[in-house]
N, C-alpha and C positions, 0 to 999 in steps of 0.2 A: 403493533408498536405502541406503547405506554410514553408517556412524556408527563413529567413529574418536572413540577417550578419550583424552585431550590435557592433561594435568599435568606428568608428570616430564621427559617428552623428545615436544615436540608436532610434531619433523619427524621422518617415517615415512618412509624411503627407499619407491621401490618395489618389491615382491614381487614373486617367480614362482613360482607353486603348480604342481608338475610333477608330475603321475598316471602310472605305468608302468601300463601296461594288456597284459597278456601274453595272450595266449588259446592255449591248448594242448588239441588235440584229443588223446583219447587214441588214436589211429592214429597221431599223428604223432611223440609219446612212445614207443611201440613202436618207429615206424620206426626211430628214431632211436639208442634201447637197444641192435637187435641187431645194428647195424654200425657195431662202433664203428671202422672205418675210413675210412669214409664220412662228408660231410660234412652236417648237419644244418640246415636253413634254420625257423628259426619268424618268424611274424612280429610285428613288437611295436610298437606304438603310443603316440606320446607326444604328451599334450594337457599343458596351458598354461595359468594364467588372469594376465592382466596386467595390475594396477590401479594408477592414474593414481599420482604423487608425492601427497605431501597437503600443505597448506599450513603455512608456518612462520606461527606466532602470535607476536605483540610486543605488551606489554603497553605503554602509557605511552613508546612509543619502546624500550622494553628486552630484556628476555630475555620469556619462556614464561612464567616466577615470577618476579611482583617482588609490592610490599605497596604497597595502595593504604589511606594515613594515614587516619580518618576525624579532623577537626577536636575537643578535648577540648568537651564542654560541661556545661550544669549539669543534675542528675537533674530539675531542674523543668521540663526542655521535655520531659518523658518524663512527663506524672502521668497522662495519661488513655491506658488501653488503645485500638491504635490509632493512636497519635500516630508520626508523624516529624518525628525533626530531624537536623543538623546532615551535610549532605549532602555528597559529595565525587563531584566528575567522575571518569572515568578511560576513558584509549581504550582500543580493542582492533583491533590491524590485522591483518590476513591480509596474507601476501607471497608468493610464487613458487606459488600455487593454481593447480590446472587449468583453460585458459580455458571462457569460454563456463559456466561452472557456475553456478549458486548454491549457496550454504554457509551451514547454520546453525548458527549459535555456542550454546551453552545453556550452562548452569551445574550441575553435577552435585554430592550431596553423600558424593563417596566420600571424601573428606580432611575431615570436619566432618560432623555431623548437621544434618537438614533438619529442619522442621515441616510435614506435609502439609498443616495448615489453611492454616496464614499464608502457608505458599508461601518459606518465608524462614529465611535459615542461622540454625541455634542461634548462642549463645554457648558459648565451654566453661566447665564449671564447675568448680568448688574453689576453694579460699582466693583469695582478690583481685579473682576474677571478677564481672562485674555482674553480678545478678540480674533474670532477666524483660527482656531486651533481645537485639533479632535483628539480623541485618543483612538491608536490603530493597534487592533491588537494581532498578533501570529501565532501559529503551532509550531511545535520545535522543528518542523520540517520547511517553514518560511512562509508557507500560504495564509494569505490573510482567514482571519473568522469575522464572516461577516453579521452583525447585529441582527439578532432575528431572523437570522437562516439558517433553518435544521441543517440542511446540506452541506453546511461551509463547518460543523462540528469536529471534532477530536475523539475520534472512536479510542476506548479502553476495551481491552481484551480479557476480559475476566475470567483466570484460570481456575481448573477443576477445584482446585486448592481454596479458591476465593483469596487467595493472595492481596495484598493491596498493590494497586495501579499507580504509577506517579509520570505524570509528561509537565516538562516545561513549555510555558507560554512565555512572550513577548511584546509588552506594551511600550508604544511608542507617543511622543507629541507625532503632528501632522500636520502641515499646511495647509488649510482648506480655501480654495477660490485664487482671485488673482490680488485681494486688497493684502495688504502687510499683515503679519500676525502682529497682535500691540504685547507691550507687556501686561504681565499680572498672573495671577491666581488660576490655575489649573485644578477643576473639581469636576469629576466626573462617576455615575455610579454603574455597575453593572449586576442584572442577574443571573445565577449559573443554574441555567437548566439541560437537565438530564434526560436522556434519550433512549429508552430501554427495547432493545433491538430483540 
C-alpha cells in the first residue's frame, strides 16, 4: 500500500529511485592499484524502482485547493452538543490515476487541527472566531471521515479505461461539547490524502 499526501501540488510525476551497488573485492582493488597500465574491469550493478504516475485531484471541477462555502446560519441550530447543521455538498474527482487501482481519498489534519474524539477539523481560534464549532465531514453514503483515519477513507475504483472518478462529500458546522457554540468566523483547513491500494 503507497500513501501519497496531497495538498500543495497533488500531481506527482513519476520517480526513479536508482541504487549503485559497486562490489569490490579486495583482490580486485590490488589488481588494479599495481598496474596502472593496465585496464581495470569491476562490475557494477544498477537497480530501479518505478512507481506508477499518481492521480491529479479536482475539487468541485477545479484546481487541488479551492474553498468549499459552508451556508451562514443562526448559533440556535448549534445549542445541543452533538448537533449538525447547515450542510454543503462538494465533489472530489481523481483524473489521469493508474488503471485497474483502487484509491483512497482521506482527509488529513496537517494544514488545521483535528479532534481525535469527534473525529472532526477544529475551528481556529482568536478574535472573531466561533467558539465550540468543528467542521464534520461525510461520504455520499452518510458515514463520517474521520481526520487522520485511513480506514474511515472513500475508496475510487479506478477502471481499466483509467476513466475519471468523481464521489460527492459533505461538510457540515457541528456542535462540539456541552458550552454554546458563540458566533463568528468559521475557518478550518484540510489535507487530501491518497491511498493507493
Amino acid at each position: 500500500m503507497q500513501s501519497v499526501n496531497k495538498f500543495l501540488q497533488l500531481t506527482v510525476p513519476m520517480f526513479l529511485i536508482s541504487c549503485l551497488l559497486i562490489s569490490l573485492s579486495l583482490k580486485a582493488a590490488t589488481d588494479c592499484s599495481s598496474n596502472s597500465n593496465d585496464r581495470c574491469s569491476i562490475g557494477v550493478l544498477f537497480q530501479g524502482f518505478y512507481n506508477d504516475e499518481t492521480c491529479i485531484v479536482s475539487i468541485n471541477s477545479g484546481t487541488y485547493s479551492e474553498t468549499v462555502f459552508l451556508p451562514t446560519i443562526s448559533t440556535s441550530s448549534l445549542q445541543k452538543g452533538g448537533a449538525e447543521a447547515g450542510s454543503k455538498n462538494f465533489n472530489i474527482t481523481l483524473q489521469e490515476c493508474p488503471s485497474d487501482r483502487t484509491v483512497s481519498v482521506t482527509f488529513v489534519s496537517n494544514l488545521s487541527a483535528a479532534d481525535s474524539t469527534t473525529g472532526n477539523l477544529t475551528n481556529t481560534t482568536g478574535e472573531g472566531y466561533s467558539k465550540n464549532v468543528q467542521v464534520r465531514i461525510r461520504k455520499e453514503d452518510g458515514a463520517q471521515i474521520l481526520i487522520d483515519d485511513s480506514s474511515s477513507g472513500q475508496d475510487y475504483i479506478i477502471p481499466s479505461a483509467g476513466s475519471d472518478v468523481t464521489h460527492q462529500y459533505t461538510a457540515s458546522y457541528y456542535a462540539n461539547g456541552d458550552n454554546a457554540v458563540s458566533a463568528g468566523v468559521l475557518k478550518s483547513f484540510a489535507g487530501v490524502e491518497l491511498v493507493y491500494k
